[in-house]
C-alpha distance (Angstrom), angle and dihedral (degrees) to the residues before:
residue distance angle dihedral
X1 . . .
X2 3.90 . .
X3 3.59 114.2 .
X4 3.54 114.3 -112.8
X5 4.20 122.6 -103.8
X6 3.36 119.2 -86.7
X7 4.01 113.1 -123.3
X8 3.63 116.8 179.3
X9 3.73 129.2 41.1
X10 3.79 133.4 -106.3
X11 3.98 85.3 -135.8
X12 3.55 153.2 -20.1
X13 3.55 155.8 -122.6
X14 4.04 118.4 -108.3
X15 3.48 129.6 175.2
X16 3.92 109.5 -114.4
X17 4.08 88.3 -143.8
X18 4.07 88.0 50.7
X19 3.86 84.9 120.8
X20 3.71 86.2 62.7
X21 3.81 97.5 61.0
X22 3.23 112.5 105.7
X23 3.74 101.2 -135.7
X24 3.76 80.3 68.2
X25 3.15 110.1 47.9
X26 3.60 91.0 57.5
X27 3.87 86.0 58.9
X28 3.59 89.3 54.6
X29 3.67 92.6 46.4
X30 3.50 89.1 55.5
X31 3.69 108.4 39.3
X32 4.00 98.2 9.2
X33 3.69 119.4 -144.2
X34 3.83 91.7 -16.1
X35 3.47 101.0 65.3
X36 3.63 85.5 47.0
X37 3.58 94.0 57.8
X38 3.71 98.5 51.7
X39 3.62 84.8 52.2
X40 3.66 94.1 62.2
X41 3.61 94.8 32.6
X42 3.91 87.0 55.4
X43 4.03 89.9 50.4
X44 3.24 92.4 55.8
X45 3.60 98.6 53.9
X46 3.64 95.6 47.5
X47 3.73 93.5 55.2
X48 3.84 96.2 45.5
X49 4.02 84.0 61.2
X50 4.23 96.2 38.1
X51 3.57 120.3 -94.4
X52 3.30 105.1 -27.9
X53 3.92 149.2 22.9
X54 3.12 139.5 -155.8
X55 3.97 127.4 -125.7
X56 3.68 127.6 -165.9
X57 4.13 122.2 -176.1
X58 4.00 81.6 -105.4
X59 4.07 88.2 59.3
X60 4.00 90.0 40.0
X61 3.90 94.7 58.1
X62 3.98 89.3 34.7
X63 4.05 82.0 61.8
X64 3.96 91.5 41.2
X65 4.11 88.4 50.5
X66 4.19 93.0 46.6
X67 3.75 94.4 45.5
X68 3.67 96.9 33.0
X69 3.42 102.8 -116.3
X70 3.62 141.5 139.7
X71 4.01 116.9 -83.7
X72 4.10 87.0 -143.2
X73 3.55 90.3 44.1
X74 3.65 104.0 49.9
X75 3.68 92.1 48.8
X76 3.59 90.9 45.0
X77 4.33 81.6 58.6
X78 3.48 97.9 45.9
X79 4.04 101.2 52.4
X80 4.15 87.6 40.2
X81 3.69 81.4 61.6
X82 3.66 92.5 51.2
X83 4.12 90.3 51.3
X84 3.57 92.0 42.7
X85 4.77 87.5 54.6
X86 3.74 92.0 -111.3
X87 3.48 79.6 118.6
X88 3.42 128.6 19.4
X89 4.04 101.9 -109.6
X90 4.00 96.0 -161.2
X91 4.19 92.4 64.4
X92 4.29 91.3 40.3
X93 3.35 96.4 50.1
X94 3.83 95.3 46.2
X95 3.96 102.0 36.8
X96 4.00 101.9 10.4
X97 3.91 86.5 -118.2
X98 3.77 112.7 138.2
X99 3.84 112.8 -155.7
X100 4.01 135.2 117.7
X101 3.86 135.2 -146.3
X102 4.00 87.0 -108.9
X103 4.57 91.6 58.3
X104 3.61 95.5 41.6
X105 4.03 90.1 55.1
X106 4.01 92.8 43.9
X107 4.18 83.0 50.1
X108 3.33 85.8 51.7
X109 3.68 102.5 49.9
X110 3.79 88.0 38.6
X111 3.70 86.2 56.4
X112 3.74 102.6 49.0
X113 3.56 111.1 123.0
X114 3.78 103.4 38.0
X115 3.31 112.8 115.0
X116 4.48 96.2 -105.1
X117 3.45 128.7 2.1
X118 4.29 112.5 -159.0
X119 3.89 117.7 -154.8
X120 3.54 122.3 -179.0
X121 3.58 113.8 -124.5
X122 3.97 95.7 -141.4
X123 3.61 94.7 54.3
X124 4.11 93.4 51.0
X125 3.74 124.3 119.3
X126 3.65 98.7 177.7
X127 3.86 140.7 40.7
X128 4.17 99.9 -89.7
X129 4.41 89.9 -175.0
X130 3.96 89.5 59.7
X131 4.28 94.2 33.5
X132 4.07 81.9 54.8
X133 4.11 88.5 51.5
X134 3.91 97.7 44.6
X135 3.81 89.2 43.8
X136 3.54 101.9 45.6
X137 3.53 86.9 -137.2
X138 3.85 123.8 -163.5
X139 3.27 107.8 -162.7
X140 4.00 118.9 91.6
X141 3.83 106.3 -113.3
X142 3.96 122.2 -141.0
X143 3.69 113.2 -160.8
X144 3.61 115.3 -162.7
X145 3.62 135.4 171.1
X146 4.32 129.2 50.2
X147 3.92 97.4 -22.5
X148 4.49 83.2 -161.8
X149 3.42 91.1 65.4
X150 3.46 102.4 64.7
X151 3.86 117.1 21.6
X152 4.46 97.8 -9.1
X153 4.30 82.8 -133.8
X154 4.00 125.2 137.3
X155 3.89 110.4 -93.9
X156 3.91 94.2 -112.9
X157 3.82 106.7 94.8
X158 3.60 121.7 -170.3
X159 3.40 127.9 -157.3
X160 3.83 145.9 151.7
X161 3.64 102.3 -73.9
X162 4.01 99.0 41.9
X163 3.53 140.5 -59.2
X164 4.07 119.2 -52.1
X165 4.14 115.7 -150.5
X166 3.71 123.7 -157.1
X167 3.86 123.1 -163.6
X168 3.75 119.5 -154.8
X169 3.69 121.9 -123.5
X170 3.75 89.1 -142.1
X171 3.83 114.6 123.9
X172 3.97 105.6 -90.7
X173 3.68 131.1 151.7
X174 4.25 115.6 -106.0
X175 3.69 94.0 -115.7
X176 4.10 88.4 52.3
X177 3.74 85.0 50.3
X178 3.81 93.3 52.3
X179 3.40 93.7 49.7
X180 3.90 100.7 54.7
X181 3.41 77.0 42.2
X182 3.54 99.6 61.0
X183 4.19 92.9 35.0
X184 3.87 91.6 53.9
X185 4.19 88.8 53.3
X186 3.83 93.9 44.9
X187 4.20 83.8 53.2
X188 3.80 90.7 41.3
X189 4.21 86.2 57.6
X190 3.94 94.7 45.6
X191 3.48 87.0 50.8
X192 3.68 97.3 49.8
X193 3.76 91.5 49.5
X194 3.56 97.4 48.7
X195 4.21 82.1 54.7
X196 3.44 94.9 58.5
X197 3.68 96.0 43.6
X198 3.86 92.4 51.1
X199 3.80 87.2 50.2
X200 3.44 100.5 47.5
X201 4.32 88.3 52.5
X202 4.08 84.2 47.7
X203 3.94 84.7 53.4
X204 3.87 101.5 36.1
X205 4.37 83.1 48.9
X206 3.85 89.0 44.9
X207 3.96 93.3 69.1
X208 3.94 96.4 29.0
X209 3.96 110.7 127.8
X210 3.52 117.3 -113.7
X211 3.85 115.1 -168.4
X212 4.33 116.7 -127.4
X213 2.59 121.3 -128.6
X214 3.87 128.9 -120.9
X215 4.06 92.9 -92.6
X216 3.30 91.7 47.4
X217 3.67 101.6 55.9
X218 4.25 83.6 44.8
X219 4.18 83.6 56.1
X220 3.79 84.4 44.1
X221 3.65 90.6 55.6
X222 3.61 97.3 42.9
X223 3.76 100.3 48.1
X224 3.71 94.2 43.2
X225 3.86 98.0 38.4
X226 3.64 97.9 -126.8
X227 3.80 99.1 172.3
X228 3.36 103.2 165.2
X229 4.28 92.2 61.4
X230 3.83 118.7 87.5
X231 3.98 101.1 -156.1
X232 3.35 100.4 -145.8
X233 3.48 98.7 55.8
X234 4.01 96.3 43.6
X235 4.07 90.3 56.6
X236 4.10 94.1 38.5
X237 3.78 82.9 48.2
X238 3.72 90.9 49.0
X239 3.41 103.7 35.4
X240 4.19 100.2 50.8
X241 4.24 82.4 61.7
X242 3.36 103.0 44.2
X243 3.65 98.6 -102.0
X244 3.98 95.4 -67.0
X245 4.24 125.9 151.2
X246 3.76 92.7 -145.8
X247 3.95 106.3 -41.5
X248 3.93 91.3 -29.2
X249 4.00 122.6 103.2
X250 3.69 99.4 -115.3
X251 4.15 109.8 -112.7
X252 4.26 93.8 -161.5
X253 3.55 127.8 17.3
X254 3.87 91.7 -172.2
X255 3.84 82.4 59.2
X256 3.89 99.0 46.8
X257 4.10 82.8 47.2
X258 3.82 95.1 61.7
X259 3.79 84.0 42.8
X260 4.05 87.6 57.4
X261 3.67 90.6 45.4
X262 3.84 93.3 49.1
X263 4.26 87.1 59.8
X264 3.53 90.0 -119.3
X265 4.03 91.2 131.6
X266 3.62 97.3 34.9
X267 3.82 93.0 49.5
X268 3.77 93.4 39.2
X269 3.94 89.8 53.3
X270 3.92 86.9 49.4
X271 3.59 96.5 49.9
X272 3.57 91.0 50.5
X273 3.65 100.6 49.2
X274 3.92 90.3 44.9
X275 3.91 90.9 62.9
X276 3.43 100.7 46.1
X277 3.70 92.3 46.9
X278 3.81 109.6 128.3
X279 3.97 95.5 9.2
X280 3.50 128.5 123.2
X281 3.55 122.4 -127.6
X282 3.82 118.0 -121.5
X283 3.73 88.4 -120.6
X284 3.98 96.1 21.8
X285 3.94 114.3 126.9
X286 3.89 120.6 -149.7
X287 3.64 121.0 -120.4
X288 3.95 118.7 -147.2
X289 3.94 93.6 -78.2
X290 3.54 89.8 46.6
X291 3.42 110.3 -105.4
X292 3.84 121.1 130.5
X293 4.19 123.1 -127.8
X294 4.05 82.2 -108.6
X295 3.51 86.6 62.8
X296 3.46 114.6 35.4
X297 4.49 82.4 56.1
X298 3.53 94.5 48.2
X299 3.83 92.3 42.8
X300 4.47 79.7 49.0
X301 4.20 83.4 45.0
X302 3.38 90.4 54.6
X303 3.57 101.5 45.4
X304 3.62 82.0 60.0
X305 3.60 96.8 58.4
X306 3.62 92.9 42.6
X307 3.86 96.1 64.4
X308 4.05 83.9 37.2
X309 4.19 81.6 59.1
X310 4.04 88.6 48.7
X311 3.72 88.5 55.2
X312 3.46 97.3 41.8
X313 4.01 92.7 50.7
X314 3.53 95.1 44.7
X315 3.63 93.1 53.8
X316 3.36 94.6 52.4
X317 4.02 93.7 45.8
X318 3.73 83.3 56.2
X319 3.91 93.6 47.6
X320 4.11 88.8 50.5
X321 3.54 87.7 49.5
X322 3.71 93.4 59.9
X323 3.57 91.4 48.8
X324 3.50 96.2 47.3
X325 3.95 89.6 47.7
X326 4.04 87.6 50.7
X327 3.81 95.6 44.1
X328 4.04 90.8 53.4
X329 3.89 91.4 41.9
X330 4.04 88.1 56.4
X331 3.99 92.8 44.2
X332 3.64 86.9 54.3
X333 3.74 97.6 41.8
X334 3.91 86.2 59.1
């Protein structure tokens, strides 16, 4: 037999400076320690049953009797609490139940981790679907009670860690309860799949390439100090292929510009034109001097590179001429 839940709490959370609030030190200026006391003692008893209780004129004089207080008195205590927002006044003074929208979310955070946690919507003072978001809460929440006379919203309540049902203690039949039942789960599942579709697009869009443009790679250059890279050539190069590293869809063109300014392509190219220079192709043709087509484009490609290697050099001539000039002009300065 499953053990029944478990609705109050074995203790609580209070504020060491609660003395210093001022809804209570008007209580103690009014009844001194006293009506401080029944305070407490009144705390305590609605947490031991949840996050609430409920107290007739019979429980109010059965208090006065065990503490030895004054019926008149005692009452007098518990409804200046009420106009003071200890309590919220509206829910005593229409079902006797003393709680306040500042217990019921200290039961609920004492509560997270049990297995459900049941609030009645009629005795809420705050909005439990958006205290379950904020919190993260882990606990499944059961909402039961009018759900229009609190916050007017459907009885399915989503949040972060899965979906929360609450059942109505409105007079239906079984079968009608199955049924909503069974509707609200099939909505639950549509809702969850539509998630995980939107956040696999979100994921799939996160890491889709977007091509710079040619400013960009110039800021690129700039902020990085990529002196060896000549901007114009890198997006012309780039952009007549359609942005490919070999026959691959390039990923980063930030990190495909390092690997330009690191020579990798340049020297690459080089290497590969040196070894096949004076080969034949295995489907090359010779022209009339005796070159074959393979030839006579690699020989073009590596014209290319050659003046690329010119620029390259002569940037970096220029750049160690800078640093010599700035090296000598500290010496001398010291």
């Amino acid at each position: 037999m499953a053990r029944p839940n478990k609705h109050g709490l074995d203790y609580y959370s209070m504020d060491v400076d609660i003395e210093a609030d001022p809804k209570v030190q008007i209580l103690e200026a009014e009844y001194g320690i006293t009506g401080f006391a029944i305070y407490i003692y009144l705390l305590n008893r609605i947490y031991r049953n949840s996050y609430f209780v409920e107290l007739e004129d019979d429980d109010i004089k059965v208090l006065a009797k065990n503490k030895s207080l004054d019926y008149k008195k005692t009452k007098e205590i518990v409804l200046f609490c009420c106009t003071k927002g200890l309590f919220n006044a509206g829910i005593y003074h229409k079902y006797n139940i003393l709680t306040s929208s500042g217990i019921q979310k200290r039961y609920c955070r004492g509560a997270n981790g049990r297995r459900v946690v049941e609030l009645n919507n009629e005795y809420l003072c705050f909005d439990a679907e958006e205290f379950w978001k904020i919190d993260h809460m882990k606990t499944k929440l059961v909402l039961t009670g009018k759900t229009e006379v609190i916050t007017g919203k459907t009885e399915v309540i989503t949040g972060k860690t899965g979906v929360f049902t609450g059942r109505s203690t409105q007079t239906e039949t079984e079968t009608e309860t199955e049924t909503e039942t069974e509707t609200e789960t099939e909505t639950e599942n549509t809702g969850k799949e539509k998630n995980k579709k939107e956040i696999e697009n979100q994921n799939f869009s996160k890491f889709k390439f977007i091509k710079p443009t040619l400013e960009q790679i110039k800021n690129e250059i700039a902020n990085e100090k990529l002196l060896e890279v000549d901007p114009d050539y890198f997006f012309n190069h780039y952009e007549g292929n359609g942005w490919l590293v070999g026959k691959t869809p390039m990923k980063s063109w930030r990190h495909t510009l390092k690997n330009w300014n690191s020579g990798r392509f340049i020297n690459i190219s080089n290497k590969n034109n040196g070894n096949n220079n004076g080969k034949t192709g295995n489907n090359g043709t010779r022209s009339a001097s005796g070159a074959t087509s393979n030839q006579i484009t690699r020989d073009s490609r590596a014209d290319n590179f050659e003046d690329e290697s010119a620029k390259v050099e002569a940037r970096r001539a220029a750049r160690n001429k800078l640093v010599g000039e700035q090296q000598r002009a500290a010496n001398h300065s010291n």
